[in-house]
Each structure stands twice: as structure tokens, then as C-alpha cells.
C-alpha positions as CSV (number, residue, x, y, z in Angstrom):
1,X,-26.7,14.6,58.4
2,X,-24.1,16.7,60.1
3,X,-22.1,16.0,62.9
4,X,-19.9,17.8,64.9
5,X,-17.1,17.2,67.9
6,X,-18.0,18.2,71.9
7,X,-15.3,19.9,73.7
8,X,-14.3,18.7,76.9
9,X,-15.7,22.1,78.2
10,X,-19.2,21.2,76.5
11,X,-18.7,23.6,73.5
12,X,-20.1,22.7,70.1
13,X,-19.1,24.0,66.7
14,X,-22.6,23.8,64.7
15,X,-21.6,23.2,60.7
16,X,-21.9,25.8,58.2
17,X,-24.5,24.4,56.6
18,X,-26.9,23.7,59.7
19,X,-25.8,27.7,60.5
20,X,-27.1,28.4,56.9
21,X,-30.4,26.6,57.1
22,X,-31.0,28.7,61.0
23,X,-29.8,31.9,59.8
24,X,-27.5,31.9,62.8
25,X,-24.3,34.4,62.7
26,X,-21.8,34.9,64.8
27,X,-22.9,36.1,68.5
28,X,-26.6,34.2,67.3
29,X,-28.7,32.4,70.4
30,X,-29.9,28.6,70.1
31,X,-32.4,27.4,71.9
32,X,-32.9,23.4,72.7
33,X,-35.8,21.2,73.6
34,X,-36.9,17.9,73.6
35,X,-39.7,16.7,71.2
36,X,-41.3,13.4,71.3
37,X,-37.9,11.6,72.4
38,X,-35.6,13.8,70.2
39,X,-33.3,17.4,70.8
40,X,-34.2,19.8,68.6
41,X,-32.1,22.9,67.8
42,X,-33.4,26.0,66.5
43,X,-32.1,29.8,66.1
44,X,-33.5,31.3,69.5
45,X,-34.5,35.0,67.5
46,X,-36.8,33.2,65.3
47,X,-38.2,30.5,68.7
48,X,-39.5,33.5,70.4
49,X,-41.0,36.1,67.3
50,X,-42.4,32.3,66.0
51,X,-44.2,32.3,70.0
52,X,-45.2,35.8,69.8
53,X,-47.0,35.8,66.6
54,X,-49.0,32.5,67.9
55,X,-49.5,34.4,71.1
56,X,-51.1,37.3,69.6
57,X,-52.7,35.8,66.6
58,X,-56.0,37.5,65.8
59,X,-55.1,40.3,68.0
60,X,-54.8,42.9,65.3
61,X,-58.3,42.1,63.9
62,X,-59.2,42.4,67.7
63,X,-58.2,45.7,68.1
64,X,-58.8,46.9,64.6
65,X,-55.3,47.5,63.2
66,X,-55.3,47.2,59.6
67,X,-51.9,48.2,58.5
68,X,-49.1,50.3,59.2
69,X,-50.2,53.0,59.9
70,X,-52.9,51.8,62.2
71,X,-49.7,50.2,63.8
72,X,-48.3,53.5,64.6
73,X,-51.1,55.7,65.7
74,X,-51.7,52.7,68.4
75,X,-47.8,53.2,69.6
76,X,-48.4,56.7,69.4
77,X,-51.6,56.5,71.5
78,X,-49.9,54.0,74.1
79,X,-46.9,56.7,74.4
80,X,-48.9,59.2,74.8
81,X,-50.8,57.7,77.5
82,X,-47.6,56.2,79.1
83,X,-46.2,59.9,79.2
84,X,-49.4,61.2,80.9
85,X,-48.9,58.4,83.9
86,X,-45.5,59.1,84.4
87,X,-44.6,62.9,84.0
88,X,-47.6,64.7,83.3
89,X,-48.8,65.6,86.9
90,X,-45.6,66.4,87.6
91,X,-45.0,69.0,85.0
């Protein structure tokens, strides 16, 4: 258990080890919530790729992506068609 002093001003120093164990640096994000009664603390980075991969889970199989490289022709494909909307009738 770690604990830690709040300022006056509402500022927290979160301990070194707690720090460690988020993979928090200087200038890192927290996030809070509450969770069946208690606060929980986790690095904010991690919170949101952790709800993106649950929000797109399955959606590679969907669309057929099976790697890399499948990866990067689908960027290149969604460039390209961005490109076509935006400049390419007025070229």
C-alpha cells in the first residue's frame, strides 16, 4: 500500500513505485473512475488504446487485414481516397 500527501491546492505526488507499475513519466495523463464503491487510477495512454482495441475487436478479420502490410495498403487506399475528395477536382 502506498500513500501519499494532498496539497492544499489538490495536487498529488503518486510514489515511484505506483509510477513504476503504470508506466507513467513525467508529463504522463491519469485517468480516475469509480468502480463498485472504490477510485481507481490508471495511466490515461494505456485507458484509451485498452478502449480502442475492445472497440474494434474483430474488426481486422472483418475487413480482411492479415498483417502489416495489409495494414498499410488499407492506409494507403484511405489516403488515396481522402486526397481524391479534397484536392483532386480542384487540380
Amino acid at each position: 500500500m502506498e500513500v501519499a500527501r494532498i496539497t492544499s491546492g489538490g495536487q498529488v505526488t503518486v510514489p515511484i513505485g505506483i509510477r513504476d507499475k503504470l508506466g507513467l513519466s513525467g508529463g504522463g495523463k491519469i485517468v480516475f473512475w469509480e468502480d463498485a464503491g472504490r477510485i481507481v487510477v490508471a495511466n490515461a495512454a494505456k485507458s484509451v488504446f485498452d478502449d480502442m482495441r475492445t472497440a474494434f475487436a474483430g474488426e481486422a478479420e472483418r475487413l480482411g487485414l492479415k498483417d502489416e502490410q495489409d495494414v498499410a495498403a488499407l492506409v494507403d487506399e484511405v489516403r488515396e481516397e481522402m486526397w481524391n475528395e479534397c484536392y483532386a477536382y480542384n487540380a
